[in-house]
Residue frames as a rotation matrix with the C-alpha (Angstrom) as fourth column:
UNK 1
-0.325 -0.945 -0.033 -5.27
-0.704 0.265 -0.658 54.16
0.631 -0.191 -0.752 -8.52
UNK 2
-0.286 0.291 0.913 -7.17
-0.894 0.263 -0.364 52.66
-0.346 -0.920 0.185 -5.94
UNK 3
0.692 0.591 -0.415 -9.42
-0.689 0.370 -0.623 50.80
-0.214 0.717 0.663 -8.81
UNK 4
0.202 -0.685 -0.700 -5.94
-0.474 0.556 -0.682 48.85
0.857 0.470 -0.212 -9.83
UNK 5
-0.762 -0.634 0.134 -5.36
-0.568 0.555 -0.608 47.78
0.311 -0.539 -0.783 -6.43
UNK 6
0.354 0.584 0.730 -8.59
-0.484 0.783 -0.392 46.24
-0.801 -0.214 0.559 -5.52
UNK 7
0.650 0.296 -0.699 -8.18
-0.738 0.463 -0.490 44.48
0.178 0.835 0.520 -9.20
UNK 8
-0.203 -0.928 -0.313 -4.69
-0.613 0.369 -0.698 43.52
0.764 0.050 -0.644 -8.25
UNK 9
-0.868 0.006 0.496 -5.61
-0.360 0.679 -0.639 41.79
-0.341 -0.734 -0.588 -4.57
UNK 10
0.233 0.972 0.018 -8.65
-0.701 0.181 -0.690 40.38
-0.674 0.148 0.724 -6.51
UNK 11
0.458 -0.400 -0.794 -6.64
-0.551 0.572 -0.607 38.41
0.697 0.716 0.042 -8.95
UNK 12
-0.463 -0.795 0.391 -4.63
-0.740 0.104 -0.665 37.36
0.488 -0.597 -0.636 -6.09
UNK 13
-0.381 0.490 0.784 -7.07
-0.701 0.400 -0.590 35.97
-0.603 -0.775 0.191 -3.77
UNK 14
0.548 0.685 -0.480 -8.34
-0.798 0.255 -0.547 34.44
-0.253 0.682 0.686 -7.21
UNK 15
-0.160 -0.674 -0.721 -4.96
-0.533 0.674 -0.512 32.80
0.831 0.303 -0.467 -7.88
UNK 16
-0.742 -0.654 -0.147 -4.91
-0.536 0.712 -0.454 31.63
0.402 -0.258 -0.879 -4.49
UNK 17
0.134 0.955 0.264 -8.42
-0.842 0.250 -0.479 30.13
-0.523 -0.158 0.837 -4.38
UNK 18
0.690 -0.023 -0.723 -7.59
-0.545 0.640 -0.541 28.00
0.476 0.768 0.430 -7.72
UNK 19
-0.301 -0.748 -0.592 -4.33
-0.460 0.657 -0.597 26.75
0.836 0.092 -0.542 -6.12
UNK 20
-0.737 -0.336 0.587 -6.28
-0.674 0.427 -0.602 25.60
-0.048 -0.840 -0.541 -2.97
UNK 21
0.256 0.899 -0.356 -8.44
-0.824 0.011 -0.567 24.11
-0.506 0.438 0.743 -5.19
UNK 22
0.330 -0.376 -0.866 -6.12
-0.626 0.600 -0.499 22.43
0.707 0.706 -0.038 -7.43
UNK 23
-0.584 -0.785 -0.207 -4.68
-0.486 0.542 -0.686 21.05
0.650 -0.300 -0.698 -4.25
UNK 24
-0.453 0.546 0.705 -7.48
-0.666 0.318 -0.675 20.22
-0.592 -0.775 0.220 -2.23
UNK 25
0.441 0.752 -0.490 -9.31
-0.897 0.396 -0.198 17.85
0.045 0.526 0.849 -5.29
UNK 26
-0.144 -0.394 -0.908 -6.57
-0.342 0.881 -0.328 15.17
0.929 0.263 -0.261 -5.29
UNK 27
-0.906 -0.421 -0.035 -6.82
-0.219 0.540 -0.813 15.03
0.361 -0.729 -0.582 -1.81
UNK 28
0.157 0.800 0.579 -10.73
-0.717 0.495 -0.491 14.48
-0.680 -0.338 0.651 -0.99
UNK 29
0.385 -0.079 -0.920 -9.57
-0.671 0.661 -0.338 11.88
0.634 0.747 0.201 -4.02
UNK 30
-0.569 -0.579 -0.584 -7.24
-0.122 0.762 -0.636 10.05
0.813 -0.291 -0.504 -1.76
UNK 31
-0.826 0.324 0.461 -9.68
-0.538 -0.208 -0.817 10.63
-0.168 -0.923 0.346 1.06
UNK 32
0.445 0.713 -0.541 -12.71
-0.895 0.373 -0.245 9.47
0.027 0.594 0.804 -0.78
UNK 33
-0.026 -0.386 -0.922 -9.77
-0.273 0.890 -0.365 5.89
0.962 0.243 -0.129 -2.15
UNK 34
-0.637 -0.674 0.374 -9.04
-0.559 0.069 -0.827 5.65
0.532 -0.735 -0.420 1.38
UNK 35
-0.256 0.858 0.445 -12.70
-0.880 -0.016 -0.475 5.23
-0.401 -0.513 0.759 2.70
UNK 36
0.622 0.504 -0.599 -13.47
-0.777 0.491 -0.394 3.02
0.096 0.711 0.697 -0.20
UNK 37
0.133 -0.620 -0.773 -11.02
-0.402 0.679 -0.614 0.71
0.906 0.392 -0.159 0.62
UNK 38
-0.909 -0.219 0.354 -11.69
-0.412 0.354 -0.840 0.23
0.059 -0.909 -0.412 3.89
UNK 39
-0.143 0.969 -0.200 -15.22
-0.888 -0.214 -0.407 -0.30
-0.438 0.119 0.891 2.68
UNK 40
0.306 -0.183 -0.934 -13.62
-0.916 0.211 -0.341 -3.27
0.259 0.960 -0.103 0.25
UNK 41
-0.047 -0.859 0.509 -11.95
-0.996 0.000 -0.091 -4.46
0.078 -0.511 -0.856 2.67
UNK 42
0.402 0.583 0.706 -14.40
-0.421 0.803 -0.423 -8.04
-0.813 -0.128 0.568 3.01
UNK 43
0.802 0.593 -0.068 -14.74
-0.271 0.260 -0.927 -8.24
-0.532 0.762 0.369 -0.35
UNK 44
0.343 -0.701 -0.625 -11.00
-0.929 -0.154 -0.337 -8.57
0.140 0.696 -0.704 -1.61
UNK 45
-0.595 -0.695 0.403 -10.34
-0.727 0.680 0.098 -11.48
-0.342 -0.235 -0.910 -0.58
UNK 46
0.372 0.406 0.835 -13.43
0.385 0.751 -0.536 -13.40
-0.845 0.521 0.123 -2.71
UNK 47
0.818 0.157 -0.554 -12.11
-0.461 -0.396 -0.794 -11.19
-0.344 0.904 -0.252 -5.54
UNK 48
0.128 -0.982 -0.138 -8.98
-0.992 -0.125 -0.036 -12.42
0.018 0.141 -0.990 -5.61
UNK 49
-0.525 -0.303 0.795 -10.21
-0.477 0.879 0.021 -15.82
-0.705 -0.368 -0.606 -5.34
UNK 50
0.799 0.521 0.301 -12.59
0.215 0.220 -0.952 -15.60
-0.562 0.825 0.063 -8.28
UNK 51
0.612 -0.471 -0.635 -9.95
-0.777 -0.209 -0.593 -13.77
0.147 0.857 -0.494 -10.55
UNK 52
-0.506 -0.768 0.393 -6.97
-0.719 0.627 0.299 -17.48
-0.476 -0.132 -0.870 -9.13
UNK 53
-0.020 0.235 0.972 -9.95
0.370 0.905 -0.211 -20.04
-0.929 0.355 -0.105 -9.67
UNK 54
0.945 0.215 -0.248 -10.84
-0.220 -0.146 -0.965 -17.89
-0.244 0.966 -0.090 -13.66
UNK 55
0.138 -0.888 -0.439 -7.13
-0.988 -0.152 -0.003 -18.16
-0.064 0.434 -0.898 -14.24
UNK 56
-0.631 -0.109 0.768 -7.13
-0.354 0.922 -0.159 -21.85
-0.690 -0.372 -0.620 -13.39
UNK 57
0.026 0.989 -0.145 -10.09
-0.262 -0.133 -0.956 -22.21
-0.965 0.063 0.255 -15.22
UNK 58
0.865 0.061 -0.498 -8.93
-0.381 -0.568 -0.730 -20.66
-0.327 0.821 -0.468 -18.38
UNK 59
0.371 -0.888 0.274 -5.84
-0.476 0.071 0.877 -22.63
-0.797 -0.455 -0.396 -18.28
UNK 60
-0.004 0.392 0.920 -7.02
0.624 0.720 -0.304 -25.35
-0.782 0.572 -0.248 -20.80
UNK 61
0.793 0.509 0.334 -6.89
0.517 -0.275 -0.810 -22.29
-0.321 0.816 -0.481 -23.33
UNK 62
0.454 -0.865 -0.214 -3.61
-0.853 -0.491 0.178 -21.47
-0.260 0.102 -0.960 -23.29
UNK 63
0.113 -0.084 0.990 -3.07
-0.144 0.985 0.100 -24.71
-0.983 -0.154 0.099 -24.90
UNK 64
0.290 0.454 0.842 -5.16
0.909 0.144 -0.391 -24.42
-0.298 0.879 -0.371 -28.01
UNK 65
-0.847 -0.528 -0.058 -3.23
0.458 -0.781 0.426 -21.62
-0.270 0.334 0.903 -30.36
UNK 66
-0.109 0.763 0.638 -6.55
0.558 -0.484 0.674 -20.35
0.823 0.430 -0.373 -31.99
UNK 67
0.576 0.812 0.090 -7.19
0.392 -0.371 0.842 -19.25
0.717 -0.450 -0.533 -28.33
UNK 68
-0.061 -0.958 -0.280 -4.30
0.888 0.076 -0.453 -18.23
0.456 -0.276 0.846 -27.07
UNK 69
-0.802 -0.377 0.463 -4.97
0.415 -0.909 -0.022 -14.87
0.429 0.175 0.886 -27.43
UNK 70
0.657 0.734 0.173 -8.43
-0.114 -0.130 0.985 -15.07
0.746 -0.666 -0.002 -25.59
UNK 71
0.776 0.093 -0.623 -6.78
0.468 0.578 0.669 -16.67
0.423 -0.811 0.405 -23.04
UNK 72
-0.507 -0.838 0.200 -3.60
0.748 -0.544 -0.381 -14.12
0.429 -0.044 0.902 -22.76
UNK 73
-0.326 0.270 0.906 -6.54
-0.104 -0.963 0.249 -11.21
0.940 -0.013 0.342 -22.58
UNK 74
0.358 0.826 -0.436 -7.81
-0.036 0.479 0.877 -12.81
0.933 -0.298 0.201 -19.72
UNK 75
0.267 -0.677 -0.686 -4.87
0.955 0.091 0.282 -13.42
-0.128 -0.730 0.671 -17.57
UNK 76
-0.822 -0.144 0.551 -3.79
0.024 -0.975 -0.220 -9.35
0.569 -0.168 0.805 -18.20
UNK 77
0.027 0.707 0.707 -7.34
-0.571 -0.569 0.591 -8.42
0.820 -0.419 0.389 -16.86
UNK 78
0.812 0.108 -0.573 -6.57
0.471 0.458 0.754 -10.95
0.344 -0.882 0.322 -14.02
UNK 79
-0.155 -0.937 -0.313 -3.50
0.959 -0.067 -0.276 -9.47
0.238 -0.343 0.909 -13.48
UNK 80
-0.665 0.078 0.743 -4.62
-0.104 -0.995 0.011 -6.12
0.739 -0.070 0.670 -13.39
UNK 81
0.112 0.858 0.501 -6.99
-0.265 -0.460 0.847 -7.30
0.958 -0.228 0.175 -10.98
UNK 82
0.579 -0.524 -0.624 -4.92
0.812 0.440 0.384 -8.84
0.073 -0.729 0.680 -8.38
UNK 83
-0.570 -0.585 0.577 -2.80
0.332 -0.807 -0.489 -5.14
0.751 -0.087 0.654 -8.84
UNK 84
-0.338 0.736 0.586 -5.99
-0.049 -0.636 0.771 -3.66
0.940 0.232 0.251 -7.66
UNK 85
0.716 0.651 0.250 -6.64
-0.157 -0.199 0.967 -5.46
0.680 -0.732 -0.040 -5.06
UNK 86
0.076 -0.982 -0.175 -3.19
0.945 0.127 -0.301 -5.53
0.318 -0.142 0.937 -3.84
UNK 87
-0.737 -0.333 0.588 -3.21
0.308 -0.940 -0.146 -1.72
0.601 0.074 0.795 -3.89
UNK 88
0.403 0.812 0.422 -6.76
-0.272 -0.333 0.903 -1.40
0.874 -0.479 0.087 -2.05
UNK 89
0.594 -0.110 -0.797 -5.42
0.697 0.564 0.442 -3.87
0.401 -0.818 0.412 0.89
UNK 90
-0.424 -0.885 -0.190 -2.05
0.903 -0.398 -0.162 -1.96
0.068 -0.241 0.968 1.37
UNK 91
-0.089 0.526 0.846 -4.62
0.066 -0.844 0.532 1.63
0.994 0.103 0.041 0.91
UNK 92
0.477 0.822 0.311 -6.68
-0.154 -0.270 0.950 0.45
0.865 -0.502 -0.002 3.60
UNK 93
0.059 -0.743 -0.666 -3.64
0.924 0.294 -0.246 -1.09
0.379 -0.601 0.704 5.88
UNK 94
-0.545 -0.647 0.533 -2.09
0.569 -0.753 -0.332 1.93
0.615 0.122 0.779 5.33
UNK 95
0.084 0.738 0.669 -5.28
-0.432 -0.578 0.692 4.56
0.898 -0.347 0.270 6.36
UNK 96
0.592 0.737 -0.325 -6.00
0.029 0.384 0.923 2.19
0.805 -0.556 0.206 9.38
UNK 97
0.581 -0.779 -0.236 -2.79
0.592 0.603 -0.535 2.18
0.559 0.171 0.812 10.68
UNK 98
-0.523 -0.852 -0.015 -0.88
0.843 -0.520 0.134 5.01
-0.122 0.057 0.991 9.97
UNK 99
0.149 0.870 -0.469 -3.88
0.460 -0.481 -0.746 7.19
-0.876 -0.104 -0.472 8.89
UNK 100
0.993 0.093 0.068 -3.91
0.095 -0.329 -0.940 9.89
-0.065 0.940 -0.335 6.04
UNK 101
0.531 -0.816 -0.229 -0.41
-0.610 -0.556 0.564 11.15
-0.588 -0.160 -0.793 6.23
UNK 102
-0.314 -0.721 0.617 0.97
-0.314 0.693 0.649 8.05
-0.896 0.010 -0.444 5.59
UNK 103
0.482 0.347 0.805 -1.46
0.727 0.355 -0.588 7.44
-0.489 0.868 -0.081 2.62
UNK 104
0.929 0.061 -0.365 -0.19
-0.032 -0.970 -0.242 10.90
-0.369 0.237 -0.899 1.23
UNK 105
-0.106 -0.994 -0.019 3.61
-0.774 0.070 0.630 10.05
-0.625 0.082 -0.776 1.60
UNK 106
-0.217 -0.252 0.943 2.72
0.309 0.899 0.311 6.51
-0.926 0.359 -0.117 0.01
UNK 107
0.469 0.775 0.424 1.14
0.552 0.117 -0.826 8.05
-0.689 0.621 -0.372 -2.77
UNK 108
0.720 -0.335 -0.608 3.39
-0.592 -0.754 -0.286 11.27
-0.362 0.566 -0.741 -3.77
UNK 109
-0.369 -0.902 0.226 6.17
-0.576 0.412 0.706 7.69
-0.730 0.130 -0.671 -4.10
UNK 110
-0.870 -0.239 -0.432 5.05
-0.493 0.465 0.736 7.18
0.025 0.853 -0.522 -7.55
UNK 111
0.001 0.990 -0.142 1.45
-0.910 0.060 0.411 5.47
0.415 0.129 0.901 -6.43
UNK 112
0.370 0.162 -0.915 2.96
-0.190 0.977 0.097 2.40
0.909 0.138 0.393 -6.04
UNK 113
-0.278 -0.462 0.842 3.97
-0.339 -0.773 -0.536 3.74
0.899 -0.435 0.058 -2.52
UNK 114
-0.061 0.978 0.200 1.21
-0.961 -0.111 0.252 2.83
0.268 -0.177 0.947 -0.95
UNK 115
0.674 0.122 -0.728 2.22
-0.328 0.933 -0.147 -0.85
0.661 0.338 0.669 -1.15
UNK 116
-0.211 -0.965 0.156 5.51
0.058 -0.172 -0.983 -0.08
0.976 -0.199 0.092 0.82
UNK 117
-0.538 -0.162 0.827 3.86
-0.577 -0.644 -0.502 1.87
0.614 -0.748 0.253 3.31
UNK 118
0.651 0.667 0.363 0.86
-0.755 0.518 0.402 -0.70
0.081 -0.536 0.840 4.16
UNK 119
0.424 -0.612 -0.668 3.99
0.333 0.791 -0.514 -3.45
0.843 -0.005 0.539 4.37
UNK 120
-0.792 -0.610 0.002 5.91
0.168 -0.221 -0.961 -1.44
0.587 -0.761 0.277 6.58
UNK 121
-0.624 0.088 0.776 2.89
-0.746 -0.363 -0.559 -0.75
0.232 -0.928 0.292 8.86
UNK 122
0.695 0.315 -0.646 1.64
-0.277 0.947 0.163 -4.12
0.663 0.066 0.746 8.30
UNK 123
0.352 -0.625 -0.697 4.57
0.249 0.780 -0.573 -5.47
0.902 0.028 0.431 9.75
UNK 124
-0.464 -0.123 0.877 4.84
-0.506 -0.776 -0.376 -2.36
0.727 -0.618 0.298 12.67
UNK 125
-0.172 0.890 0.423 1.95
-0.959 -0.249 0.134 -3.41
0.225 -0.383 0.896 13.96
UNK 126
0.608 -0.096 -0.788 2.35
-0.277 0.905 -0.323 -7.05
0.745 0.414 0.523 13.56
UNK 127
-0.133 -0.987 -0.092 5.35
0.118 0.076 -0.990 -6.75
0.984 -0.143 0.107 15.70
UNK 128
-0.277 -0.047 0.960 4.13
-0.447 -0.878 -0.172 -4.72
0.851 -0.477 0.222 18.53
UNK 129
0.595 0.431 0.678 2.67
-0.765 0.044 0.643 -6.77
0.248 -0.901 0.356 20.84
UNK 130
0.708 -0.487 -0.512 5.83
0.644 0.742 0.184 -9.13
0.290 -0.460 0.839 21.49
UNK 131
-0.478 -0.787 -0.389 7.92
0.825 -0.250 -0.507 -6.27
0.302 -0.564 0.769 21.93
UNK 132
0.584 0.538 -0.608 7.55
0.747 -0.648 0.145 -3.08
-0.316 -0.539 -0.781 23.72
UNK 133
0.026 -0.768 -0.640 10.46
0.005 -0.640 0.768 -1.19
-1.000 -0.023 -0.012 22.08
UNK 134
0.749 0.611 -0.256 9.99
-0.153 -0.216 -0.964 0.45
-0.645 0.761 -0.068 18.53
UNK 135
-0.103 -0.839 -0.534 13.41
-0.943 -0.089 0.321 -0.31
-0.317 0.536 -0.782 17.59
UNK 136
-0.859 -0.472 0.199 12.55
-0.211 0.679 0.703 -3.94
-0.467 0.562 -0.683 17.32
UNK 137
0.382 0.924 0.034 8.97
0.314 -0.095 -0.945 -3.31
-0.869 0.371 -0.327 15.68
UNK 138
0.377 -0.002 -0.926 10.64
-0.758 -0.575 -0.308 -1.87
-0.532 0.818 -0.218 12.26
UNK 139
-0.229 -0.452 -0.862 12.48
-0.912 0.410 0.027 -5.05
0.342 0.792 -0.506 11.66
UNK 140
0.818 0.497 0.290 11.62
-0.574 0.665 0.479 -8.65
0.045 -0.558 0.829 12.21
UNK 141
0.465 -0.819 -0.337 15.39
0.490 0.555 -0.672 -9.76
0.738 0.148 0.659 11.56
UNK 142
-0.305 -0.329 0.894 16.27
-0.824 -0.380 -0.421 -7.68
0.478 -0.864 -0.155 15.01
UNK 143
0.119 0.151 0.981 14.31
-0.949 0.308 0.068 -10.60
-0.292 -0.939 0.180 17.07
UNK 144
0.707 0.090 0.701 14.83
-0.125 0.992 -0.001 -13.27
-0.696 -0.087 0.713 14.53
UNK 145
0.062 -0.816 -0.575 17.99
-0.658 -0.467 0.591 -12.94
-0.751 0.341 -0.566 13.25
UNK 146
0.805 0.247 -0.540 18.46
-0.557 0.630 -0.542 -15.25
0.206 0.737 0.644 9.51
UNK 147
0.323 -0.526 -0.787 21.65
-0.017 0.828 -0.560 -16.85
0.946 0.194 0.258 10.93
UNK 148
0.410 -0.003 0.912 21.09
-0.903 -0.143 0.406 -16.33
0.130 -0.990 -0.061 15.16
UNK 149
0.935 0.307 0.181 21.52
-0.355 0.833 0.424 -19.65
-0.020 -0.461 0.887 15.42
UNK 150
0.235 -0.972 0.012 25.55
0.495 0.109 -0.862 -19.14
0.837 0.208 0.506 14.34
UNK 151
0.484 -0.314 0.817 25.94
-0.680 -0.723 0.125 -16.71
0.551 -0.616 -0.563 17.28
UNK 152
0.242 -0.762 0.601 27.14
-0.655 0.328 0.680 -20.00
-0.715 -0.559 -0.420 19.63
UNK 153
0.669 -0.415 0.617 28.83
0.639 0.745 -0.191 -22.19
-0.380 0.522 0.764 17.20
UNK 154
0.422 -0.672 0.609 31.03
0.400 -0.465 -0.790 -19.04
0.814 0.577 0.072 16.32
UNK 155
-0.096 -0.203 -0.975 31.69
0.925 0.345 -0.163 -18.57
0.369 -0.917 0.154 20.14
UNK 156
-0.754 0.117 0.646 30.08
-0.106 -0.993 0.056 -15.04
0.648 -0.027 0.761 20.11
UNK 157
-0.522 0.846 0.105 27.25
0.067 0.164 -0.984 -14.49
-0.850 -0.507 -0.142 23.56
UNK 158
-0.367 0.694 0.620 23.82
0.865 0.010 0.501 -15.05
0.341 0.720 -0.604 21.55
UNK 159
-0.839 -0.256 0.481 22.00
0.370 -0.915 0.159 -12.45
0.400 0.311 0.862 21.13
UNK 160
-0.672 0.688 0.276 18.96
-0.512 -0.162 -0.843 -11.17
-0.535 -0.708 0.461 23.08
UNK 161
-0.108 0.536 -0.837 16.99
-0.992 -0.002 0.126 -11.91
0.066 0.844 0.532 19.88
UNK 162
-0.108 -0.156 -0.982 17.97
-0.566 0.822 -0.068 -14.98
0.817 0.549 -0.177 19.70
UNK 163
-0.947 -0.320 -0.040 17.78
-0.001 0.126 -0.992 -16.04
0.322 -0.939 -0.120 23.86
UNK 164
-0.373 0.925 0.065 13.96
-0.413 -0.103 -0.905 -14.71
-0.831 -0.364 0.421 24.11
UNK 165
-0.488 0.536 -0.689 12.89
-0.702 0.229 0.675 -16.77
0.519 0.813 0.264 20.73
């Protein structure tokens, strides 16, 4: 009898070994992307200027039908490479920022998450040092309103926003 329970809290401890396994691999993954993109960080911006000037480049072949179709493969693998480095920037935003958490949440939204979140703490951060209050750090249309500039011509007081521009 005894013999079945060791077997039984042996399978157990086995199951949960595998599931903190199964969960711990994606995340030294995003840990590992996270690093590596801050590591990239230099370097995206000549990539992204080699893959604008090849597209330029290659332009002249999207002209000539015979080559169309060179010139079609070309602009996908540019396009896929402006994704890339689109997604590293916003990674490493993100990490530097906000830190892992926030990579985590950006990531479990589909991957393309990640883009969202390094915008929104792009723009957090961005914000912070004209105001001291976090309500107007989340939006930049709190201090610069798109139509502040109705507030007196509709005979409403302007708004703070609009007063400290």
């Amino acid at each position: 009898m005894s013999i079945l329970k060791l077997k039984d809290v042996g399978g157990a401890a086995a199951g949960i070994l595998l599931m903190l396994a199964v969960f711990a691999i994606p995340i030294m993954f995003l840990i590992g992307a996270a690093e590596f993109s801050v590591w990239v960080l230099d370097w995206i911006p000549s990539t992204i200027g080699i893959a604008t000037l090849a597209c330029v480049v290659f332009l002249p072949l999207t002209i000539i039908p015979p080559t169309r179709g060179f010139a079609g493969n070309l602009y996908a693998l540019a396009s896929l490479v402006f994704g890339a480095c689109l997604w590293l920037y916003a990674l490493a935003v993100t990490y530097m920022e906000w830190g892992m958490l926030a990579v985590i949440i950006g990531v479990m939204v589909f991957g393309v998450g990640v883009v969202f979140t390094g915008t929104l703490a792009a723009n957090h951060f961005s914000n912070m040092g004209r105001s001291r209050q976090p309500r107007d750090s989340l939006c930049s249309f709190h201090r610069h309103p798109p139509l502040g500039w109705l507030d007196g011509a509709l005979g409403r007081p302007a708004s703070s926003a609009s007063r400290n521009a």
